[in-house]
C-alpha positions as CSV (number, residue, x, y, z in Angstrom):
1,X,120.0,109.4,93.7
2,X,119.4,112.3,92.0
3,X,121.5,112.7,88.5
4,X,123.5,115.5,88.0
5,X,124.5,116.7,84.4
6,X,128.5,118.4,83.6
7,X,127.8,121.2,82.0
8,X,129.4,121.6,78.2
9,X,129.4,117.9,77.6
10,X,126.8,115.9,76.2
11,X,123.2,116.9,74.0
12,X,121.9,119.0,76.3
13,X,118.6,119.0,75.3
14,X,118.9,115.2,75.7
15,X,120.0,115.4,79.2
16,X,117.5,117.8,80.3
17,X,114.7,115.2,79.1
18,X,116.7,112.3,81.1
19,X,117.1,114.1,83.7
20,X,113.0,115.1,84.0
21,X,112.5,111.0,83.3
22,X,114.5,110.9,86.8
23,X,112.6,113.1,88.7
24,X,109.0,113.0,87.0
25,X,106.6,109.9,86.1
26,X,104.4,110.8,83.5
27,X,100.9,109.6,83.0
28,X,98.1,108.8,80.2
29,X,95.3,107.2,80.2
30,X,96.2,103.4,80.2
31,X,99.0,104.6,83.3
32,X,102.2,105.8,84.3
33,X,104.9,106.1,81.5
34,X,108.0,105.8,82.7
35,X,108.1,104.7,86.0
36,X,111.4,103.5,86.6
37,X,114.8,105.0,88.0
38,X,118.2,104.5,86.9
39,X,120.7,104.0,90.1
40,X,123.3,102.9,88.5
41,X,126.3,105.5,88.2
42,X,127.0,105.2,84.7
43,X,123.5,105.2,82.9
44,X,123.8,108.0,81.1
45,X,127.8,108.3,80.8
46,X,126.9,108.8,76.8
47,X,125.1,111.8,77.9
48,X,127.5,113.6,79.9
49,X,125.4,112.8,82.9
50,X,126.4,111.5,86.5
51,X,124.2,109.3,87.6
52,X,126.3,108.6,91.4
53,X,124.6,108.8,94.6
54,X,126.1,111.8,96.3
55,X,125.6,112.9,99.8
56,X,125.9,115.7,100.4
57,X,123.2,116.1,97.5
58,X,120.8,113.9,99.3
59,X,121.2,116.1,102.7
60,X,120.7,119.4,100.6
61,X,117.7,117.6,98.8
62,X,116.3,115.3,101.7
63,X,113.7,117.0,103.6
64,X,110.2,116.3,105.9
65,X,107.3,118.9,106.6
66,X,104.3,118.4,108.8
67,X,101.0,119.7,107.1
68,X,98.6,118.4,110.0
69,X,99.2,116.6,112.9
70,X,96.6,115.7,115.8
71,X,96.9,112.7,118.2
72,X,94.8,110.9,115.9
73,X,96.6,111.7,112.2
74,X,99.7,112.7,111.2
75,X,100.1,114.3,107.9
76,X,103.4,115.3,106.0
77,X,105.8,115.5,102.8
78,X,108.9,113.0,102.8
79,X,111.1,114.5,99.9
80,X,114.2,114.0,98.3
81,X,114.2,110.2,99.0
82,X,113.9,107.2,96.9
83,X,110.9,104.7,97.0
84,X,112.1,102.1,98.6
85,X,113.3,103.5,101.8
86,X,110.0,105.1,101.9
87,X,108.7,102.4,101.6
88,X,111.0,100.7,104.4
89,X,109.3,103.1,106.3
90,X,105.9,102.3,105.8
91,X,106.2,99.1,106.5
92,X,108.1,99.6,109.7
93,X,105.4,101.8,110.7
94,X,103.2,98.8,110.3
95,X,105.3,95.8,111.2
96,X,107.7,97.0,113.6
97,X,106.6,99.6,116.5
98,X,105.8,97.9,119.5
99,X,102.6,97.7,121.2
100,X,100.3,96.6,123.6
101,X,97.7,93.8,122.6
102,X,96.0,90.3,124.8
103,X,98.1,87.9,124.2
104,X,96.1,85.3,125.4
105,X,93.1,84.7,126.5
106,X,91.7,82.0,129.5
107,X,88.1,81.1,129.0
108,X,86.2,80.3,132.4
109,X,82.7,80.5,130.8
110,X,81.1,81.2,127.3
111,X,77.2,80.5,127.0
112,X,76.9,82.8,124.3
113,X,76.8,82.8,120.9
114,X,80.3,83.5,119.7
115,X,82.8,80.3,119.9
116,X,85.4,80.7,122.6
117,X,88.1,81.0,119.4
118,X,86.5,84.2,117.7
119,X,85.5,85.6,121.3
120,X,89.5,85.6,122.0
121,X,90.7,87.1,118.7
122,X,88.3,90.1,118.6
123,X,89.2,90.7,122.4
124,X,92.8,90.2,120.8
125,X,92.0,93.3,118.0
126,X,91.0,95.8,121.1
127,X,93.6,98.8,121.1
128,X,94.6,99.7,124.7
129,X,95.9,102.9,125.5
130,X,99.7,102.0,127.3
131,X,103.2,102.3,126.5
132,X,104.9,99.9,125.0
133,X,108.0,101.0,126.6
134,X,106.4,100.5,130.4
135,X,106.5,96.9,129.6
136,X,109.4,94.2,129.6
137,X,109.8,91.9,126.3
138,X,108.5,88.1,127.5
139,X,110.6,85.8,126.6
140,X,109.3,82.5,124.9
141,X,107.8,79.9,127.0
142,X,108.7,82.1,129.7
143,X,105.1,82.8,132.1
144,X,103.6,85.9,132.3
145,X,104.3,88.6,135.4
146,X,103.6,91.8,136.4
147,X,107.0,93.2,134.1
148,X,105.9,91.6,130.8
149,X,101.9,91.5,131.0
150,X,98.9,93.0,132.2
151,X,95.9,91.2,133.2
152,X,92.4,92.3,132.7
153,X,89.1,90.2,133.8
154,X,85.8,90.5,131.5
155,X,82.9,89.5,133.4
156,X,79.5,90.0,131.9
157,X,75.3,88.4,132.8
158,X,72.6,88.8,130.8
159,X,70.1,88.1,132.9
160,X,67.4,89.0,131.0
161,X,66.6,90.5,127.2
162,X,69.7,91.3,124.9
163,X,73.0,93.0,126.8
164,X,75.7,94.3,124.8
165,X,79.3,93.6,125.9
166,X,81.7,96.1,125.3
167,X,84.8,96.7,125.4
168,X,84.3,99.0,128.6
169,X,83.2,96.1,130.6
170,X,87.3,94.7,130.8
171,X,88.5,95.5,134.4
172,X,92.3,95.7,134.9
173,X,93.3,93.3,137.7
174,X,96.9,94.6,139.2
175,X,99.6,91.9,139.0
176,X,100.9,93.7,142.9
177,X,100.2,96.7,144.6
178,X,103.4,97.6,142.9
179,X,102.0,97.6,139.2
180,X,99.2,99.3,140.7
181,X,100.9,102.0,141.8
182,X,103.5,101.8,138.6
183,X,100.5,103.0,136.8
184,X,98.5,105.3,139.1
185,X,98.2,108.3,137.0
186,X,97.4,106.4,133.9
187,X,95.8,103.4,134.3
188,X,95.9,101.0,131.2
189,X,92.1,100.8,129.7
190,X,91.2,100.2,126.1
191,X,91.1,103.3,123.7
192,X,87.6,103.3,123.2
193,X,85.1,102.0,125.7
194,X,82.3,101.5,123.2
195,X,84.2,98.7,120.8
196,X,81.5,96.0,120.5
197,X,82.9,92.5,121.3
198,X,80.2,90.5,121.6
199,X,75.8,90.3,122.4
200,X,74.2,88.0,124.7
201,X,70.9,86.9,125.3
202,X,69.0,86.0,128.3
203,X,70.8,83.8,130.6
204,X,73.9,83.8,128.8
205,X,77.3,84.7,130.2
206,X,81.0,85.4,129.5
207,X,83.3,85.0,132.5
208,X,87.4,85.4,130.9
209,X,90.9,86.5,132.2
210,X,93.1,88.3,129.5
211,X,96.9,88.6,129.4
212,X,98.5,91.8,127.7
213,X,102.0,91.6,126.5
214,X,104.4,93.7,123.9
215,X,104.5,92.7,120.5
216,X,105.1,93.7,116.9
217,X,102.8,93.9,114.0
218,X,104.8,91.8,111.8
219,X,103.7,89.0,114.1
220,X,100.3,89.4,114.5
221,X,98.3,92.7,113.2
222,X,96.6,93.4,117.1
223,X,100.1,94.7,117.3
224,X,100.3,97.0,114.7
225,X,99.9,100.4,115.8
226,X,98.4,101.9,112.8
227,X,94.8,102.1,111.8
228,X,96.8,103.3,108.5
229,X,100.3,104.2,107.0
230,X,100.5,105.3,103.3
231,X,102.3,107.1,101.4
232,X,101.0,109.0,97.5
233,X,103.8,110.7,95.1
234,X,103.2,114.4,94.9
235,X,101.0,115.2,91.8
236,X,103.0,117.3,89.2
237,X,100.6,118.9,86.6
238,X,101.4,121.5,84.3
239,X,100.7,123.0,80.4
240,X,102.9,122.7,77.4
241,X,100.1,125.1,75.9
242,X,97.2,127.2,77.5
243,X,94.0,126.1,77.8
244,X,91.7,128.6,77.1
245,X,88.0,129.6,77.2
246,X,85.7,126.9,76.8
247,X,88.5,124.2,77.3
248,X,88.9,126.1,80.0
249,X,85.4,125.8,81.5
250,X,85.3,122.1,80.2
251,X,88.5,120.9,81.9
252,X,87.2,122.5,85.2
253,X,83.9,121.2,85.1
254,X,85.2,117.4,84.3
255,X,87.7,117.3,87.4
256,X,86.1,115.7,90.2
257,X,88.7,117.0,92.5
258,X,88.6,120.6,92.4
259,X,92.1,120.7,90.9
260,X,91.8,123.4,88.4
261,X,90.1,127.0,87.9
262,X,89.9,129.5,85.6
263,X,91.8,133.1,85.7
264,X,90.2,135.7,83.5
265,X,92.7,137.2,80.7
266,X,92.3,140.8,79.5
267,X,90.1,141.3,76.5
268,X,87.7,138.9,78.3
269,X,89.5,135.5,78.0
270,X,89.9,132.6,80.1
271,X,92.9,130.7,80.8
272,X,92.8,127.0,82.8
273,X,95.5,127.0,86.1
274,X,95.7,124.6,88.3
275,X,95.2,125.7,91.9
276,X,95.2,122.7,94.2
277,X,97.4,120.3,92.8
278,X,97.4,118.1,96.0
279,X,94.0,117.1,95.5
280,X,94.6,115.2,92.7
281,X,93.9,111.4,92.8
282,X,95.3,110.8,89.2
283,X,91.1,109.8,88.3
284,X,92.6,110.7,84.9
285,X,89.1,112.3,83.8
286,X,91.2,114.9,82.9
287,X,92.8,113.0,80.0
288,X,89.5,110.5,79.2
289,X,86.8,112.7,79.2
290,X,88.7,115.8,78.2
291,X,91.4,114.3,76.1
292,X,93.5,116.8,77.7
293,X,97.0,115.5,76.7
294,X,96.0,116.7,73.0
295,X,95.7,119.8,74.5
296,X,98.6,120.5,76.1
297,X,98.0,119.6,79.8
298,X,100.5,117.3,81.1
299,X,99.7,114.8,84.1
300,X,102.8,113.4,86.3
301,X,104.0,112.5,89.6
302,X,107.1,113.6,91.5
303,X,108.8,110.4,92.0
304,X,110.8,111.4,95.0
305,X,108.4,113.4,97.0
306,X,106.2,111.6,99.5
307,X,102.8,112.6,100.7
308,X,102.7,110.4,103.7
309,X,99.7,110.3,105.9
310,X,100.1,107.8,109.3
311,X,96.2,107.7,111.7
312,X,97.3,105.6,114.6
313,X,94.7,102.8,116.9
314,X,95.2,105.3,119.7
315,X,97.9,103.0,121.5
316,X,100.0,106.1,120.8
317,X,99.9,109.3,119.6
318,X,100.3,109.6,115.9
319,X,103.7,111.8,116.3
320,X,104.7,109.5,118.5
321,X,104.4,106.3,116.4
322,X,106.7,109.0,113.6
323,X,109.5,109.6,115.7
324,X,109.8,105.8,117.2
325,X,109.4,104.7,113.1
326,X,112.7,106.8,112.6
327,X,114.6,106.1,115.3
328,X,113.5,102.1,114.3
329,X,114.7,103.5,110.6
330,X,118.0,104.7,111.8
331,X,118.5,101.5,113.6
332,X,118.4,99.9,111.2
333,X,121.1,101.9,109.3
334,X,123.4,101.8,111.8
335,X,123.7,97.7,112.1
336,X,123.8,97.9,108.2
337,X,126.6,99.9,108.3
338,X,127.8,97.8,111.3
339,X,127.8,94.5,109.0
340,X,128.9,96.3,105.9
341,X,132.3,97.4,108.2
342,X,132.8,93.7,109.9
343,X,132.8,92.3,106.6
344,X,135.2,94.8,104.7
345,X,137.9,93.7,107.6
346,X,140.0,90.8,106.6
347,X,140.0,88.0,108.1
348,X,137.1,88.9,110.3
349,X,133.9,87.0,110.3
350,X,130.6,89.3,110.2
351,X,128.7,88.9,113.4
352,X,125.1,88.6,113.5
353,X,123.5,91.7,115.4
């Protein structure tokens, strides 16, 4: 929660530094500062500072912006939240999206190379492009059928040199002319027909059947939506003094990153600005090779403000896989707050959910 200081009470030059340790991590050479947060309501009572969690502060601070989005990647800024619920979401957009993977695997023939065991899990690592949502959950033990699985048959001869086998050469077999027609318009293939599974050589050949079902990534990862989900705090950088002229040049030519330039003065000066903040990987050259915190320039993070970045397998699109993660995120809140309520009733035993 963001602290709040009562104006007339307190040092206020003292609260105006706690209250920039709340909302900025510094950093110097060996690493961050002062990364923690206070939550606790009363931290800085001495102060004349409330530290409660207010809301109708976080809904006036809480906020998300889209700054690229493609079917691929999804780029935007989480802000005004703390880092563990950010992190909640990461990790549910990870562990906890359903998909489509093979489930299993039934070998009929391997004479190639590749043990029947590593054949099945890199078949079990191909993305396929189908909604998780047009499939049933199956229970356990329970067999598979055309509601809870898919079936696809891989095939493949070499009858002579090398042949790659690809991930092209899975056929979908229709449960029922039902499923067939279920999924007319867009039949399930993989994402990208030119995966390599496997090579075989002359006289070699791979005859299987494949099962697809719904899953989660926090049971195996051929569930997990995401090529990548990760999140970087918003870099902060600013100047307690200018940097001029040839500090100037020097601080500009040492940043990898293109973070800072040069704006010309009058009477022919130079003064260092920073002009693309958001490219700033915290290399710290800045401070090693420049010793720039003797002169003046200040490297932090904002330690509420999220630069999230989410590239999906292709099961889904990226914005997709964004809105599901929330609604999984608000899910969750909602039995929370279910749990929190059964318990707070007397003589009422919490229920699980």
């Amino acid at each position: 929660a963001e602290a709040m200081a009562r104006p007339g009470t307190g040092d206020a030059d003292a609260a105006r530094r706690m209250l920039e340790q709340q909302r900025i991590v510094r950093l110097n050479r060996e690493g961050a500062v002062n990364p923690e947060t206070k939550d606790y309501c009363g931290a800085f009572a001495s102060l004349g500072i409330d530290n409660s969690w207010d809301l109708a502060q976080f809904k006036r601070g809480f906020s998300i912006e889209i700054t690229s989005m493609s079917d691929e990647v999804i780029e935007f800024d989480m802000a005004g939240i703390d880092p563990a619920l950010a992190n909640a979401f990461r990790r549910i957009l990870i562990a906890e999206v359903p998909s489509i993977a093979i489930s299993q695997v039934t070998m009929y023939q391997n004479t190639g190379v590749m043990h029947d065991e590593n054949l099945a899990h890199r078949l079990g690592l191909i993305p396929f492009r189908i909604e998780a949502d047009d499939l049933e959950w199956r229970p356990p033990e329970s067999e598979f059928n055309e509601s809870n699985s898919l079936r696809f048959n891989l095939h493949v001869t070499c009858p002579q040199g090398t042949r790659s086998v690809y991930a092209r050469d899975l056929k979908w077999q229709p449960w029922s002319q039902e499923q067939e027609a279920r999924f007319k318009d867009n039949p399930p293939r993989p994402v990208a027909e030119d995966i390599l599974i496997t090579k075989l050589r002359s006289g070699q050949e791979i005859e299987c059947e494949c099962f697809l079902e719904k899953g989660l990534g926090k049971e195996h990862a051929k569930w997990s939506p995401v090529s990548t989900a990760f999140y970087r705090l918003l870099p902060h950088i600013t100047f307690e003094k200018d940097i001029l002229d040839e500090d100037a040049k020097e601080l500009k030519r040492v940043c990898p990153m293109g973070v800072f330039d040069i704006e010309e003065l009058a009477g022919g000066r130079k003064r260092a600005t920073v002009v693309k903040p958001r490219n700033c990987t915290t290399c710290r050259e800045c401070l090693e090779s420049f010793e720039g915190a003797k002169k003046g320039l200040v490297l932090a993070k904002e330690k509420q403000h999220f630069l999230f970045t989410i590239e999906s397998t292709g099961c889904m699109p990226a914005p997709v896989l964004l809105k599901k993660a929330l609604q999984k995120l608000q899910a969750k809140c909602v039995t929370a707050m279910r749990v929190l309520e059964s318990r707070d009733e007397p003589g009422e035993e919490a229920q699980p959910s």
